[in-house]
DRENMIMAR-856683 format. One record per atom (N, C-alpha, C): x, y, z; residue in three letters. Coordinates in steps of 0.001 Angstrom, whole numbers, padded with zeros to 6 digits, always signed. Example, Ala and Ser with C-alpha at 12.3 -4.5 7.8 and 13.67 -1.06 7.14 Angstrom:
% residues 2
+013190-005690+007800Ala;+012300-004500+007800Ala;+013200-003300+007800Ala;+012850-002250+007080Ser;+013670-001060+007140Ser;+012900+000030+007870Ser;
END
This chain:
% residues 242
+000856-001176+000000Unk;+000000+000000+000000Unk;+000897+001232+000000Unk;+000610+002023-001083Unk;+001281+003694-001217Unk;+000577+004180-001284Unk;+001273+005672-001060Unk;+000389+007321-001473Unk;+001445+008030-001585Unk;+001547+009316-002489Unk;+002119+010336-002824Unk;+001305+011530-002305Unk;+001794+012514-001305Unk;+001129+013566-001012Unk;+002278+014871-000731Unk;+001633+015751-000195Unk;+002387+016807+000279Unk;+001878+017278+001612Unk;+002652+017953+002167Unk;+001845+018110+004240Unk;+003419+018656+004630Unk;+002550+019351+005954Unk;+003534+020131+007043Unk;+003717+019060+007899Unk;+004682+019302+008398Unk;+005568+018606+009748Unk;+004894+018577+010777Unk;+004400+017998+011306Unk;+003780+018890+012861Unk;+004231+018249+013885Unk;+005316+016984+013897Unk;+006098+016925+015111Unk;+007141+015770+014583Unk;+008299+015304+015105Unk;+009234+014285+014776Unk;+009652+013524+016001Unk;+010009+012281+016713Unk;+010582+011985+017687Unk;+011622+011070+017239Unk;+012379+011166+017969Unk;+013734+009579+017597Unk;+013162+008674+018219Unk;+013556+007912+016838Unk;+013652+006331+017006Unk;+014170+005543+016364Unk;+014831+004525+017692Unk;+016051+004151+017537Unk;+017340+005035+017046Unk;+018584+004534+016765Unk;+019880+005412+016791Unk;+019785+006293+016015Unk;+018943+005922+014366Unk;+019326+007086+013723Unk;+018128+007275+012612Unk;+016559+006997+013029Unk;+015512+006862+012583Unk;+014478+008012+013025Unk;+013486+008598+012501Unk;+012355+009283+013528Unk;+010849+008784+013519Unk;+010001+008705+013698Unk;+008530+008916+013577Unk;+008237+009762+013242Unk;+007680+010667+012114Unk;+007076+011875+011632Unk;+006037+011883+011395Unk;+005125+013273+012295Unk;+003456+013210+012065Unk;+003441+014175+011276Unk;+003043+014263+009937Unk;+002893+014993+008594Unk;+001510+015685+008548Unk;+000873+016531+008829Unk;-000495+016905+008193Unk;-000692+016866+006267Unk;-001296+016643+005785Unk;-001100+016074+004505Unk;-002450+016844+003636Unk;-002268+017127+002283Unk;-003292+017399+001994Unk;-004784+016776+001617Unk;-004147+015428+001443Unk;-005583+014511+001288Unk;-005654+013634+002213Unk;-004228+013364+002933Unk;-004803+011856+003789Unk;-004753+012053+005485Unk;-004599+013379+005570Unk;-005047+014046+007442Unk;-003308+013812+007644Unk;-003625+013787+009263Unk;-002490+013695+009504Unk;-001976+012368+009774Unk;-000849+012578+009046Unk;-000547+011073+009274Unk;+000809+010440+009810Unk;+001434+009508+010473Unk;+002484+009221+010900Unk;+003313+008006+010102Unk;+004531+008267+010234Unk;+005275+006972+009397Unk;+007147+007347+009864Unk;+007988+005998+009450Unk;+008549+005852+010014Unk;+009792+006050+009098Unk;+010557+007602+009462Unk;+011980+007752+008378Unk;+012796+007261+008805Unk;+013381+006505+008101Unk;+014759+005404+008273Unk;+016189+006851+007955Unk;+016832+007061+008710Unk;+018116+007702+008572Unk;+017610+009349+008773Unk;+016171+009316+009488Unk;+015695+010817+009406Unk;+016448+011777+010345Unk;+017241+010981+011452Unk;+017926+011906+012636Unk;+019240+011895+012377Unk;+019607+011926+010925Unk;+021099+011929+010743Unk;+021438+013394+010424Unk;+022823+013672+010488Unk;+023469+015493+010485Unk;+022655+016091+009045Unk;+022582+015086+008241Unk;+022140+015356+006604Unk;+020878+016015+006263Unk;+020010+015330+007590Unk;+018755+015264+007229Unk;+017984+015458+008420Unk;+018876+016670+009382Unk;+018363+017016+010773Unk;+017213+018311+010583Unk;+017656+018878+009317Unk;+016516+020117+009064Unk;+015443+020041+008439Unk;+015230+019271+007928Unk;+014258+018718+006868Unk;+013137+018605+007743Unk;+013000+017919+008934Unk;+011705+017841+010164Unk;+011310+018556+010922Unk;+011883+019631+010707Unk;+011361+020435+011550Unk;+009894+020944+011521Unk;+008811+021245+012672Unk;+008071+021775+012668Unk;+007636+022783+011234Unk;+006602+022541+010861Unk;+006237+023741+009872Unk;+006480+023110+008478Unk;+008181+022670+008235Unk;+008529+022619+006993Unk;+007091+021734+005599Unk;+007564+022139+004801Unk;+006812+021746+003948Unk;+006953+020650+002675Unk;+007079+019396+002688Unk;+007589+018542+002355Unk;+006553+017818+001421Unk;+007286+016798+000044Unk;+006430+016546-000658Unk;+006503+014809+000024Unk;+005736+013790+000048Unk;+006177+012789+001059Unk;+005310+011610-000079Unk;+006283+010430+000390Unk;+005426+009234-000209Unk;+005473+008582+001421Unk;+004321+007817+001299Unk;+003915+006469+002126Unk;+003535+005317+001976Unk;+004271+004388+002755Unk;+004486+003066+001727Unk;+004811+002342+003068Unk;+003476+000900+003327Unk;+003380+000144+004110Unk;+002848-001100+003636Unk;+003069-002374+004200Unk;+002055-003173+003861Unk;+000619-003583+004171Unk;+000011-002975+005375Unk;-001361-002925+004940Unk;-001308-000951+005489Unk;-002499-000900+005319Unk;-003198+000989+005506Unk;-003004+000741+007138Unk;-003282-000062+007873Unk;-003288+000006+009696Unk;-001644+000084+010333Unk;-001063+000100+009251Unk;+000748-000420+009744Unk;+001272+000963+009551Unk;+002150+001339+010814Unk;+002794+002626+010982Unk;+003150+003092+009435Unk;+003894+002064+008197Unk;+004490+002544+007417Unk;+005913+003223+007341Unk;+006468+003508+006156Unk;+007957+004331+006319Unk;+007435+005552+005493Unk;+008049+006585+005729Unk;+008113+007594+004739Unk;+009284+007945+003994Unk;+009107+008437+002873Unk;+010199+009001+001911Unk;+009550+010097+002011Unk;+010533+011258+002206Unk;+010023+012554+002194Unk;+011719+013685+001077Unk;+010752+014645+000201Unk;+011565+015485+000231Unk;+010700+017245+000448Unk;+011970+017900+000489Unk;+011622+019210+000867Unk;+011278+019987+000090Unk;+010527+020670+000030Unk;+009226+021736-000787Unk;+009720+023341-000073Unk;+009783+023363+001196Unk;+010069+024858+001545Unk;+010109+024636+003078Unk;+011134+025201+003302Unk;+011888+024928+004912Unk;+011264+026541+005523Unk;+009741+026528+005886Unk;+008979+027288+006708Unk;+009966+027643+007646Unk;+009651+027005+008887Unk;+010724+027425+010152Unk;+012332+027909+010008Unk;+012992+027430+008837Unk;+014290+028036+008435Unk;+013771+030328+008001Unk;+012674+030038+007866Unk;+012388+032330+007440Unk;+012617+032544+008872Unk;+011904+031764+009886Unk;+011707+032780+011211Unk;+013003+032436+012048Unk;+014488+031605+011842Unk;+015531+031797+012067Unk;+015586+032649+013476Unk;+015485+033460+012554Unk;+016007+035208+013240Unk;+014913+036100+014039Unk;+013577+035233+013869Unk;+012540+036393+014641Unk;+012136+034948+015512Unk;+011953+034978+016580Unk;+011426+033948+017028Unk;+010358+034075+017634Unk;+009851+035146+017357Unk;+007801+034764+018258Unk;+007305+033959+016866Unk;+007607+034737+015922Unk;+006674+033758+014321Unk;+006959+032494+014803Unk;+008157+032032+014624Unk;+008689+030476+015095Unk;+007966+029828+015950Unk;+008315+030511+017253Unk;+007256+030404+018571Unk;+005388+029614+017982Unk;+005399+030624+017340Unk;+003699+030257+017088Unk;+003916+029188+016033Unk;+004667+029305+014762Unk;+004344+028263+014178Unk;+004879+026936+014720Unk;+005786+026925+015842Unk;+005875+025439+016926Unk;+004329+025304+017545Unk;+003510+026243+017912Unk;+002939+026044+018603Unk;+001676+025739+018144Unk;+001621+026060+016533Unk;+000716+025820+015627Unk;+000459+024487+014749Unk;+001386+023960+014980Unk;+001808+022405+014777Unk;+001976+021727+015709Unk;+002315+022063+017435Unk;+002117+021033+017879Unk;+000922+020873+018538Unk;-000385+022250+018344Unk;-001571+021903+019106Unk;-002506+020941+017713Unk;-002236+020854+016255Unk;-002474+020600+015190Unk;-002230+018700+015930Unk;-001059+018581+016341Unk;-000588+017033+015816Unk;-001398+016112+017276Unk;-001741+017251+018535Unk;-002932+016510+019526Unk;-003808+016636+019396Unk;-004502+017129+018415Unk;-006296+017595+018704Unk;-006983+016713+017320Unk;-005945+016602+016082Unk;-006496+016090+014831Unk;-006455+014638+015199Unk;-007354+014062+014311Unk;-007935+012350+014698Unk;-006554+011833+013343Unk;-005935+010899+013536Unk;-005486+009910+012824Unk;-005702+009665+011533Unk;-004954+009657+010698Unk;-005916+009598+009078Unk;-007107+009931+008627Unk;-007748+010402+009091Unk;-008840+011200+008965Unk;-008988+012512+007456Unk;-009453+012735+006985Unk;-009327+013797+005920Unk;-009715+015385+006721Unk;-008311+016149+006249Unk;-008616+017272+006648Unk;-008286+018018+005707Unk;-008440+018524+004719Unk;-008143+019132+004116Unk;-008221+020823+004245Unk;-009118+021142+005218Unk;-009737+022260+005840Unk;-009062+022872+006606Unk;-008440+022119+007859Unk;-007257+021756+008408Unk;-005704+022707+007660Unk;-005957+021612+006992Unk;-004391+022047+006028Unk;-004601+023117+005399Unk;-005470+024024+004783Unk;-005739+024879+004040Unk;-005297+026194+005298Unk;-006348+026227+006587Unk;-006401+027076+007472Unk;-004741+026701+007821Unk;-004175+025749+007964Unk;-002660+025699+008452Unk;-002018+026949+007778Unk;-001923+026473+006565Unk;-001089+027162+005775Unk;-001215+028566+005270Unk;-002827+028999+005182Unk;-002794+030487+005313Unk;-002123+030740+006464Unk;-002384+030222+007851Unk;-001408+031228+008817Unk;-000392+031303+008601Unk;+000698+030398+007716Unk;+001864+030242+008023Unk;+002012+031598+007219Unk;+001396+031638+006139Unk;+001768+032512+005686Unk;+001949+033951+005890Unk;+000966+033926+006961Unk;+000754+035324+007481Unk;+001625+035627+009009Unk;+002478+034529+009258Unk;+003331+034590+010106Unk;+004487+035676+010092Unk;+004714+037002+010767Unk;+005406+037852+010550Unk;+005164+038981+009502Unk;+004033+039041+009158Unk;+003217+040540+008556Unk;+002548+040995+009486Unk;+002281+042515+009475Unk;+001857+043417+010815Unk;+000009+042573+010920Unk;+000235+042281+012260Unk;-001638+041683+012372Unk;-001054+040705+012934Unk;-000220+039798+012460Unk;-000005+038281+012379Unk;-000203+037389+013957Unk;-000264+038177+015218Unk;-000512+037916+016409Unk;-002265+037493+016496Unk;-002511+038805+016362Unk;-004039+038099+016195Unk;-004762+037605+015079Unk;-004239+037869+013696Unk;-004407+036388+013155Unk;-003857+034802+013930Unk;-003342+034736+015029Unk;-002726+033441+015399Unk;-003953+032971+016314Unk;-004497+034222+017044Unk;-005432+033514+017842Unk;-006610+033323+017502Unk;-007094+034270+015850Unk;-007939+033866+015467Unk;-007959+032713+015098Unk;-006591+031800+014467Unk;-006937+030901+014078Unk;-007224+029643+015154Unk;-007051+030057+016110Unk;-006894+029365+017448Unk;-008536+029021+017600Unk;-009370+030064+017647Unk;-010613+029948+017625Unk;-011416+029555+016754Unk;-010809+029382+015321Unk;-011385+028939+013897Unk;-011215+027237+014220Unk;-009826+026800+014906Unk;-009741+025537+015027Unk;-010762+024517+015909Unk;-011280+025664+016884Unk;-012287+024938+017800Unk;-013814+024879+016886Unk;-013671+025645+016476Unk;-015129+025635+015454Unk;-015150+024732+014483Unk;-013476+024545+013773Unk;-013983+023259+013199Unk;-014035+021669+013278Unk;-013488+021655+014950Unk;-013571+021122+015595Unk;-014634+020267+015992Unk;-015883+021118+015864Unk;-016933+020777+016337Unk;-017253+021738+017124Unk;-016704+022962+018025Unk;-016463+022974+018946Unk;-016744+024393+019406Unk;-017124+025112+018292Unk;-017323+026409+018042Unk;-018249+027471+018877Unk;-017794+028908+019030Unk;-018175+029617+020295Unk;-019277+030333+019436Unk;-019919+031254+020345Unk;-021310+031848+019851Unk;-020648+033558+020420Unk;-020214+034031+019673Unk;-020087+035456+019707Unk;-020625+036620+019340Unk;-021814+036173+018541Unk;-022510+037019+017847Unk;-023464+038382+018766Unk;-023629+037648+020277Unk;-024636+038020+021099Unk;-025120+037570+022580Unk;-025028+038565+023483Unk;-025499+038202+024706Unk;-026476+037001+024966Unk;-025375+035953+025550Unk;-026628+034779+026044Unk;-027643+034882+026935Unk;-027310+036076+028050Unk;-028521+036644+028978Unk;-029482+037507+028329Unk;-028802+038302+027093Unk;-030378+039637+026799Unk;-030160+039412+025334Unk;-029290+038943+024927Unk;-029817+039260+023637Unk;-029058+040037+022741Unk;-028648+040725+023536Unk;-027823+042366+022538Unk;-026538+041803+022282Unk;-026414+043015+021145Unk;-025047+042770+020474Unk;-023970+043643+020382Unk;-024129+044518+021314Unk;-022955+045426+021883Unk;-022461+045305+023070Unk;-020884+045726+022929Unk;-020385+045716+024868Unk;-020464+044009+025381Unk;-019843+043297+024234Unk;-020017+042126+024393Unk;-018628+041815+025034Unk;-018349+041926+026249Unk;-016530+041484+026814Unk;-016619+040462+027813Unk;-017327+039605+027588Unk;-016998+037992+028336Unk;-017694+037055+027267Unk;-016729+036000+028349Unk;-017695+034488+027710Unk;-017799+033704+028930Unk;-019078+033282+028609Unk;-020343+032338+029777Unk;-018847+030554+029450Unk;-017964+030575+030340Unk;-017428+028992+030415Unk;-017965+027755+030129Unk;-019698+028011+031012Unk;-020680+026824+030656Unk;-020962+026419+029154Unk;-021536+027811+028746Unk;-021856+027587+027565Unk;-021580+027947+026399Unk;-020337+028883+026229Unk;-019385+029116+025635Unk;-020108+030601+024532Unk;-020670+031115+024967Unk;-021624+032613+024750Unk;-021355+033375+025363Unk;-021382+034652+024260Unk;-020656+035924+024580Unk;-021596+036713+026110Unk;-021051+037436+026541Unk;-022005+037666+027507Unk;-021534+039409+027602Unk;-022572+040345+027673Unk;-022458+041389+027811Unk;-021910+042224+028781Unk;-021733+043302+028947Unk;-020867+043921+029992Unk;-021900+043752+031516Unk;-022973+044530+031220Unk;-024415+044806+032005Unk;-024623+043690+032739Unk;-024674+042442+031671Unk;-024911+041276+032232Unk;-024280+040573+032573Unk;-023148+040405+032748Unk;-021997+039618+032978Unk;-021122+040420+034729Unk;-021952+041689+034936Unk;-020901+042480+035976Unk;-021119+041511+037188Unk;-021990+041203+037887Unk;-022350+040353+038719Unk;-021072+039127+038488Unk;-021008+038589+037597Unk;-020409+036792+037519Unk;-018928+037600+036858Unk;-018374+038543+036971Unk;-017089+038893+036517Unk;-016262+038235+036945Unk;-015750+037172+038115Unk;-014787+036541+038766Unk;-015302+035039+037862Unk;-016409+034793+037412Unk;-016615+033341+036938Unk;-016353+033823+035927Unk;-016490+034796+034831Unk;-016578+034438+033546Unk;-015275+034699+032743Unk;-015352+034390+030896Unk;-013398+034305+030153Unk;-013858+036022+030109Unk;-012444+036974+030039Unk;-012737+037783+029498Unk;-012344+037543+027521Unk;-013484+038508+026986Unk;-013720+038448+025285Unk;-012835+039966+025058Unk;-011213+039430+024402Unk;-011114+041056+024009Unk;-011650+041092+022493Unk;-011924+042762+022169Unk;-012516+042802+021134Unk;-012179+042525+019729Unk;-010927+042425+019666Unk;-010477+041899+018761Unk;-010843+040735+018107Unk;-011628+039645+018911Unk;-012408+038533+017989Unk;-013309+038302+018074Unk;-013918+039680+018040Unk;-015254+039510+017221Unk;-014856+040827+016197Unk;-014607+041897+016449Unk;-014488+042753+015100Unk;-013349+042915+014697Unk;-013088+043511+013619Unk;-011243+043603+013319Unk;-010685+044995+013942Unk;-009360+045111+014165Unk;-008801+046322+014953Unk;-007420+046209+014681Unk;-007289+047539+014346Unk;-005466+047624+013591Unk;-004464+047481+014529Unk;-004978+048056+015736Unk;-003793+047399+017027Unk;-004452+046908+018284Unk;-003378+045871+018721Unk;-004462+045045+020450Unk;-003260+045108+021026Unk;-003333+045124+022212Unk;-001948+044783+023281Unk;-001609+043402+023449Unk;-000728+043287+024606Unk;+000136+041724+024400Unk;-001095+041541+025534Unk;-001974+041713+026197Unk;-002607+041650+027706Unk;-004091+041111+026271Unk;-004588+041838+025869Unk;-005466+041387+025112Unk;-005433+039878+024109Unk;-004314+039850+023429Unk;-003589+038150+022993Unk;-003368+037264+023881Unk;-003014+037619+025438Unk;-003240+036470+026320Unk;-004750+036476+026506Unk;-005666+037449+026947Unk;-006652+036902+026992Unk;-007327+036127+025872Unk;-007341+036315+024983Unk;-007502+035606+023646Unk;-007153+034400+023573Unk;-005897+033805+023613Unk;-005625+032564+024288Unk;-006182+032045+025242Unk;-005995+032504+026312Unk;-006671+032205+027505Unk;-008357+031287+027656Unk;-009090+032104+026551Unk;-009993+031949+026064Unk;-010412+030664+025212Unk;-009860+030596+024490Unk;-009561+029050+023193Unk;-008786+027892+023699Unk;-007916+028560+024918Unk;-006896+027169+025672Unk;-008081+026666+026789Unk;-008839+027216+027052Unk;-009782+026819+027839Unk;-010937+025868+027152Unk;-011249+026107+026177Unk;-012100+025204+025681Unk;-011796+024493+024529Unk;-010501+024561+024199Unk;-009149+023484+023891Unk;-009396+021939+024676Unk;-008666+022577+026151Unk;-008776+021630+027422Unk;-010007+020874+028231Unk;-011152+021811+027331Unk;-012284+021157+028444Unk;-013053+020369+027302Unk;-013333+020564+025780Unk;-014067+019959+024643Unk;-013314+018997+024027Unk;-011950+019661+023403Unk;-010947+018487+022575Unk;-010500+017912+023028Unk;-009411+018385+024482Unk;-009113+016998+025215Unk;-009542+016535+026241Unk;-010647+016620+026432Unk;-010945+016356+028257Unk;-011024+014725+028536Unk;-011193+014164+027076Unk;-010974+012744+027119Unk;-009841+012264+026855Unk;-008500+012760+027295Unk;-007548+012116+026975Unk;-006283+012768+027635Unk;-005237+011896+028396Unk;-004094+012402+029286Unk;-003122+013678+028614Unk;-003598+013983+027202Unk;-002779+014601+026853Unk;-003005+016054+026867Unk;-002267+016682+027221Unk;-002475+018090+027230Unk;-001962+019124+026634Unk;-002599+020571+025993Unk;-002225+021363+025479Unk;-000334+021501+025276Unk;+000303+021641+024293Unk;+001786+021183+024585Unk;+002402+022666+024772Unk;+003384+022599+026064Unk;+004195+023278+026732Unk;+004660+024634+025550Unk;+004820+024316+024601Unk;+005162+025635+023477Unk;+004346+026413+023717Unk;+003509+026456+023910Unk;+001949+027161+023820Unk;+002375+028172+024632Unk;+002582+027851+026385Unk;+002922+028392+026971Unk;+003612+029725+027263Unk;+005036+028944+026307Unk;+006038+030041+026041Unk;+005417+030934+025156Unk;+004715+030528+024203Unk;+003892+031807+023304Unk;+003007+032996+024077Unk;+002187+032192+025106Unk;+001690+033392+026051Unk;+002471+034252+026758Unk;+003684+033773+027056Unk;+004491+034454+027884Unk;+004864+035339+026982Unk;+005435+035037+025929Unk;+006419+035879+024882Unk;+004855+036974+024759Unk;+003945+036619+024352Unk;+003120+037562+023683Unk;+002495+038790+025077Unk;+002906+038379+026540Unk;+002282+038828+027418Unk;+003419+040245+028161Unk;+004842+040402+026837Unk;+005754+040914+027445Unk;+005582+042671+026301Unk;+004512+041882+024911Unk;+004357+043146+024160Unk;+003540+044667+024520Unk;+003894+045496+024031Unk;+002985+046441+024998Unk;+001391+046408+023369Unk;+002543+046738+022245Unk;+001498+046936+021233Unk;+001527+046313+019667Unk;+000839+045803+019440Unk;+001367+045216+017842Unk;+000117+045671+017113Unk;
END
């Protein structure tokens, strides 16, 4: 059994002395894992990295068997942000929340499409909160998607700066002052567009999507949001303005 595709990196581990496991997001066949023979050698240490963009064959004997991959390189993504490292930052962090939340061979093509516009928009002025928009696009297509349009207590559609945890609805200023210690704060930035947000507004933004990340996509499973993430809030929580 083969396939010829193309897909981003979205994580590598060693195995054995001089082999890796690579989970590929792919354009027709989801994400998928397989096994490079000589992938952790000096030759062929850059090629896996997070992000990169690789054209890949897969080739196993039945479709249920890990498989090996042959992969070559299309465009070494993570080699541009070198030198700037919040882009980097996010696109680690954009691939490795990609390689826990997506199901196993599964078709995503939707997935991969939304991947790769961000990448692209990684390091053009905006590109912060394009990251968390896409953060919130991922839960929606997830299944998983928030209701921002409008106060879940009245109705209205202004002065909308929380979200109800329970039920994942925007909740108004008026109505929300009472439950201010229970509820996410909503900065405005995702729901309308705005030419500048602070680094305090992108953590809340995160804050927001890592929360119902943790409680919808994984709440069934030991694995948790991965540690990069982290460092992205921090890094993004030190900006005053972008």
């Amino acid at each position: 059994m083969d396939w010829t595709d193309k897909g981003f990196v979205l994580s590598s581990r060693r195995y054995g002395e001089n082999s890796l496991i690579v989970n590929i997001l792919t354009r027709e066949q989801g994400r998928h894992g397989g096994l490079v023979r000589g992938g952790a050698s000096a030759r062929n240490r850059g090629l896996y990295q997070p992000g990169n963009y690789l054209r890949v064959q897969w080739r196993g004997r039945l479709l249920e068997h890990l498989g090996s991959f042959k992969c070559e390189l299309i465009y070494s993504h993570a080699a541009d942000y070198l030198n700037t490292p919040l882009p980097l930052l996010a696109l680690s962090t954009a691939t490795a929340i990609l390689n826990v939340t997506l199901p196993e061979r599964s078709p995503s093509f939707e997935f991969f499409i939304k991947l790769k516009s961000l990448i692209n928009e990684l390091g053009d002025p905006g590109w912060e909160m394009a990251y968390v928009r896409w953060e919130l696009g991922l839960l929606s297509d997830l299944g998983f998607g928030l209701d921002l349009t409008e106060c879940a207590a009245t109705g209205v559609q202004t002065d909308l700066i929380y979200v109800s945890p329970r039920s994942g609805k925007a909740v108004s200023a008026a109505a929300g002052k009472r439950f201010h210690d229970k509820l996410l704060s909503l900065p405005p930035f995702m729901r309308e567009d705005a030419s500048k947000v602070t680094g305090k507004n992108l953590c809340q933004g995160l804050a927001l999507t890592g929360f119902f990340l943790d409680r919808h996509v994984l709440m069934d499973s030991k694995i948790r949001l991965p540690p990069v993430r982290e460092r992205l809030i921090d890094s993004f929580s030190l900006l005053e303005e972008v």
